[in-house]
C-alpha positions in Angstrom: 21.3 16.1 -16.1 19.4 16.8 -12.9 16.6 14.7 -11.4 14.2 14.3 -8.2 14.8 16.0 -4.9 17.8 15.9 -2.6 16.9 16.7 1.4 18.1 20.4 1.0 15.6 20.9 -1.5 18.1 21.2 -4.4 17.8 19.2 -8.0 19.7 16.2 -8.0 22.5 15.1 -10.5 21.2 11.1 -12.4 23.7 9.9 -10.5 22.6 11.4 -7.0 19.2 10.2 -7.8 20.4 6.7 -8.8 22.2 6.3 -5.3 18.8 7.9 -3.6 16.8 5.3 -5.2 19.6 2.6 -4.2 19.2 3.2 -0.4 15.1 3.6 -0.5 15.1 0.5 -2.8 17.5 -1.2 0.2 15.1 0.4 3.2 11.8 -0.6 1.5 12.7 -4.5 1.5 14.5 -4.4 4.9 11.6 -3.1 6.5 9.0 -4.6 4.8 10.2 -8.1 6.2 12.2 -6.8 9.5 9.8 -4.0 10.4 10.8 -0.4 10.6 11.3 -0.8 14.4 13.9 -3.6 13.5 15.4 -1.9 10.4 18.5 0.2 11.7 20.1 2.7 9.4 23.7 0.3 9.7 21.3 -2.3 7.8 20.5 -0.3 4.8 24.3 1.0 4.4 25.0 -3.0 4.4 22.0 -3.6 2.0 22.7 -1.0 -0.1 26.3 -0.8 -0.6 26.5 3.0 -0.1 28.9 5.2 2.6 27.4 7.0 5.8 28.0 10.2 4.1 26.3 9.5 1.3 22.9 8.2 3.1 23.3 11.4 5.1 23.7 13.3 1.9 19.6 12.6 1.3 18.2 12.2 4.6 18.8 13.4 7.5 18.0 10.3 9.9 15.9 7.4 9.9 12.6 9.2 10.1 13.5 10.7 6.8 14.5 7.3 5.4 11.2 6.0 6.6 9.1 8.6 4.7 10.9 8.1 1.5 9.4 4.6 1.6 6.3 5.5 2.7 6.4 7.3 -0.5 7.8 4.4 -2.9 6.1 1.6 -1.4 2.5 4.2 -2.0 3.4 5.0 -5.5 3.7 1.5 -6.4 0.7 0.4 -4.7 -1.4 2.9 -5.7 0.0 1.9 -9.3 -0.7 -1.6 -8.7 -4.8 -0.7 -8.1 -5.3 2.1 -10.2 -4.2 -0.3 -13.4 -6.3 -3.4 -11.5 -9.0 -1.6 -10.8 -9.2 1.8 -13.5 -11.4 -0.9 -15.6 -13.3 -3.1 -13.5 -17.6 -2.5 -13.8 -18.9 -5.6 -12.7 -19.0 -8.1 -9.4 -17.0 -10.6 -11.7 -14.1 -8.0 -12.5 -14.3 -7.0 -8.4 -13.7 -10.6 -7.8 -11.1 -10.9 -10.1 -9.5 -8.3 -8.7 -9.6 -10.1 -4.9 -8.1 -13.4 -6.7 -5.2 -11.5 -7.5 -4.6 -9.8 -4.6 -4.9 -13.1 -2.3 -3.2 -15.2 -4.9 -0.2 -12.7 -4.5 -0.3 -12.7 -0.6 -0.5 -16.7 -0.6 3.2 -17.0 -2.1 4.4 -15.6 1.3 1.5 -17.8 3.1 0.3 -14.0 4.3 3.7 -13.4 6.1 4.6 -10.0 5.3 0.8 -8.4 5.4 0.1 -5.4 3.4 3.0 -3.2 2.7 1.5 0.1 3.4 -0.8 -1.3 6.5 2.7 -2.6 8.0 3.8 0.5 7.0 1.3 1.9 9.2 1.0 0.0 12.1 4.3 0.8 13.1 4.7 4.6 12.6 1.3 6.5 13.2 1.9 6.6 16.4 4.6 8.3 16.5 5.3 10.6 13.2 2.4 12.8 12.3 3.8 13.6 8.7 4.3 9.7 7.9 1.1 9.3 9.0 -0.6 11.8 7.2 1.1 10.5 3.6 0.2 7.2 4.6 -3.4 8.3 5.4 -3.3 9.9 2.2 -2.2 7.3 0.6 -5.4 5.2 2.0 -8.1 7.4 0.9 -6.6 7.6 -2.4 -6.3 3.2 -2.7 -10.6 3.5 -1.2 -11.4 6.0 -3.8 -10.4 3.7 -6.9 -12.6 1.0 -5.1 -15.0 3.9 -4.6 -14.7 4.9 -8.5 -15.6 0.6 -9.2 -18.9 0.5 -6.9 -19.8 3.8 -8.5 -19.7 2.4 -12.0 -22.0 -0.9 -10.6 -24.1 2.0 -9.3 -24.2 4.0 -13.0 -24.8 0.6 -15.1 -27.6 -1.1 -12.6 -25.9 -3.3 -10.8 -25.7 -1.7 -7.6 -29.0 -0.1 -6.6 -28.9 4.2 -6.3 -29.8 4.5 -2.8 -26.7 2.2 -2.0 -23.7 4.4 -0.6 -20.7 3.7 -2.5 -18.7 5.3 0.2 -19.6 3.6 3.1 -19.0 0.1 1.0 -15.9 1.5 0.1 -14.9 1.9 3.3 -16.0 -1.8 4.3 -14.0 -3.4 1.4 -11.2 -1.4 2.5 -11.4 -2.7 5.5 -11.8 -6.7 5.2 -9.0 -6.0 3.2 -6.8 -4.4 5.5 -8.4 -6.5 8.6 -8.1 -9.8 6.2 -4.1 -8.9 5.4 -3.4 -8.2 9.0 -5.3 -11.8 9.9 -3.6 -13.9 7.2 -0.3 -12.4 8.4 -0.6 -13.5 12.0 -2.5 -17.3 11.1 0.3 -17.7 8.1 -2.6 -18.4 6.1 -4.7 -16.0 3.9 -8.1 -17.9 4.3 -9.3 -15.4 6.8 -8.1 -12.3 4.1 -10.2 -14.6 1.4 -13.4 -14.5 4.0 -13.1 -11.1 4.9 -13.3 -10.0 1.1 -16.1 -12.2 -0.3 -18.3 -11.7 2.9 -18.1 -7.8 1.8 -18.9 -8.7 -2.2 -21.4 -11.0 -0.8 -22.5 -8.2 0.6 -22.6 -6.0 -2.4 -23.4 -8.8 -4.9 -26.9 -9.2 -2.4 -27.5 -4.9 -2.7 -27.2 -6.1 -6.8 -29.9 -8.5 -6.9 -32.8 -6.4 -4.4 
């Protein structure tokens, strides 16, 4: 039985993939409370329990490593909003949706931020292809909220000179912007703010 892609490009056995899936299971907690900069690859051999040769077998150095999670941490976001948001066609479902979200990030009192935006800060700058999944992975997070304003738009709610985009983009933003704030203030009332002044916003565009 053969499963999911090892680093040379060949099929993996269950058991290769199981021990992939270890290590970027290992990686993806370690840097999503250390930081990649602070995440060394000695940390996810501890974390992970697996050899050097074996973490070498998949990925050829940290960069690799980091990618991988890019990729998990993306998937299970992007899971995460497409099943909160695949339904939602009103301003009560929208809101719903942001109780969740900063009901979530108030068990850690905001500490950790967003997993992809952390994600982000710390590797743009420096690794194009990271950058580009992780940008990927953003337009694809604002198209689902894009998908929700367009169904206000096609029932009435929103009015149809309103550009679902560009609100999109500023929900996306206080989002991001509100995780990034709660994380530094150890507090997500300034996430909470940031959100309901955008569906203020849109809940205003409802009722011209």
């Amino acid at each position: 039985m053969t499963t999911a892609d090892s680093r040379d490009g060949r099929r993996l056995t269950a058991r290769g993939a199981k021990t992939r899936a270890r290590i970027v299971a290992a990686a993806t907690d370690l840097m999503y409370v250390k930081g990649v900069g602070a995440t060394t690859l000695d940390d996810v051999l501890a974390a992970s329990g697996v050899s050097k040769s074996q973490l070498y077998h998949h990925f050829d150095g940290k960069d690799a490593l980091v990618r991988a999670v890019i990729d998990h941490v993306g998937e299970r976001v992007i899971e995460r909003e497409r099943e909160a948001l695949g339904r939602v066609s009103t301003i009560r479902g929208l809101r719903r949706w942001r109780d969740a979200l900063v009901q979530n990030n108030a068990l850690r009192h905001g500490a950790y931020g967003c997993a992809l935006g952390s994600l982000a800060s710390e590797v743009s700058d420096h690794d194009a292809l990271a950058r580009q999944a992780l940008s990927r992975l953003f337009t694809e997070w604002q198209g689902l909220l894009a998908d929700v304003l367009r169904r206000l738009q096609d029932g009435g709610t929103l009015p149809p000179e309103a550009s679902v985009d560009q609100l999109a983009t500023g929900l996306m933003a206080a989002l991001q912007g509100g995780y990034m704030l709660a994380q530094t203030a150890r507090d997500v009332t300034p996430m909470a703010t940031a959100i309901d002044m955008v569906l203020a916003h849109i809940e205003n565009l409802s009722e011209r």
